[in-house]
C-alpha angles and dihedrals in degrees: 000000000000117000083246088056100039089057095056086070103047116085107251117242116215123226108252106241132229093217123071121284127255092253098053096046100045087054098054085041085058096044093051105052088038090069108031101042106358099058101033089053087050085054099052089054094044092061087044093046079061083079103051126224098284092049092051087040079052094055108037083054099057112120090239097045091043081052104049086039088066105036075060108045103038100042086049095050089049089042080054094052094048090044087052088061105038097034088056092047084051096046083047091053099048089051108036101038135059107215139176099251087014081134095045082057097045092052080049098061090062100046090083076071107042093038118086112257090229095050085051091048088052098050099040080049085053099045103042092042121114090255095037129101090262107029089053091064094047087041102079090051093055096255114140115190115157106073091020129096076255088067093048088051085061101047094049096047084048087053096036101043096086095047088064092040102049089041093050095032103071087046095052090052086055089049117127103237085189083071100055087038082056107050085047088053091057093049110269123148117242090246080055092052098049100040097045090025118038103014096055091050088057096047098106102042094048090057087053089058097046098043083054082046099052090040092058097039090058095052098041123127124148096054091046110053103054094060106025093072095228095240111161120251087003106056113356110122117209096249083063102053086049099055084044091056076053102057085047089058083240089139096166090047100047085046083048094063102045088047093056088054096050090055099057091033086060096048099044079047089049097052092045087054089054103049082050089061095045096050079048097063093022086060111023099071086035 
């Protein structure tokens, strides 16, 4: 019997590694996420369930709470889209091109991250008012932004603009530029070879981007009230209404609510997973 043949029938012996084991890795993992998002989210429906169905069923249905859930969630949703297209352009711009100041706007793109969100409210408030450098353009055609869901729109594409450029720009730096030489060599347009060549390959990470985008539009508060107005039914985001359940003591209502979030933020998360994983396989034996 051959040596090849001979070591398919021994048992393989695995090299001991330096590094820990699964098991113990998957159990800190566990453990991890148990105690710092896991408990803390079965706590939050526990004080809802308080409540009952019927209670949290009560309370999502209000005419007010119906209203701020979807001043949040639609205009995030649409701050997400116009971050998918400009953060990519951006993303494009800091790879493919050399600038004067290319580092200064690179070190721009992050300091949606590092700046308080209540500073940020305040100065965006300030800008796009009537009397700010920007309003003031928009005022003499009737266009009012700042304490508008216009307002919020800005302040959630200026929050949610990072998260789509640091998830495509490091693709993009992997990208093959042989590809996009040889579709041009076959005779494609340059429109034909972004649209079947790049964009494809940066489906998945843009909707990566754009998923983190979306999360972190939907929970947003300190950016956001200084410049939406708060007007109920026009410009109260749904943050807002829970921390003022909270100043009313109304603890179960308040957990209702963002219940209530969380549920359709998991499953719009959810969908958005799973058509990553779809572009993934769609496009990457394309």
């Amino acid at each position: 019997m051959s040596d090849a043949a001979l070591s398919g029938w021994l048992p393989r012996v695995r090299k001991p590694s330096a590094l820990p084991g699964f098991g113990l890795t998957l159990g800190f993992a566990v453990s991890y996420l148990s105690l710092i998002v896991l408990i803390p989210l079965a706590v939050l429906v526990a004080r809802a369930g308080e409540l009952g169905l019927d209670g949290i069923w009560r309370v999502a249905t209000t005419p007010r709470v119906l209203a701020a859930l979807e001043v949040s969630f639609f205009i995030s949703a649409a701050a997400a889209a116009v971050n998918a297209v400009f953060g990519v352009i951006v993303a494009w711009v800091l790879v493919r091109y050399d600038f004067s100041g290319k580092r200064l706007l690179d070190a721009a793109v992050d300091l949606p991250f590092a700046l308080p969100t209540a500073v940020a409210g305040i100065a965006l408030a300030a800008l796009y008012a009537e009397n700010g450098w920007i309003g003031s353009l928009f005022a003499p055609w009737g266009i009012k932004i700042a304490f508008t869901p216009l307002g919020i729109l800005v302040a959630l594409i200026f929050i949610g603009l990072p998260f789509v450029v640091r998830t495509v720009q490091p693709v993009l730096q992997d990208f093959d530029r042989e590809v996009e030489e040889a579709s041009a060599t076959l005779g494609a347009t340059r429109r034909q070879t972004v649209f079947r060549v790049v964009l494809p390959g940066l489906t998945p990470a843009l909707l990566t981007g754009v998923a983190l985008a979306f999360a972190r539009a939907v929970g947003e508060y300190g950016s956001v009230i200084f410049i939406a107005g708060n007007m109920p039914f026009i410009s109260e985001i749904a943050p807002l209404l829970i921390v003022t359940k909270l100043e009313e003591f109304d603890y179960a209502g308040a957990a209702a609510i963002a219940t209530v979030m969380l549920a359709i933020s998991f499953l719009t998360l959810l969908a958005i997973n799973g058509l990553q994983a779809f572009s993934r396989r769609r496009f990457g034996h394309a």
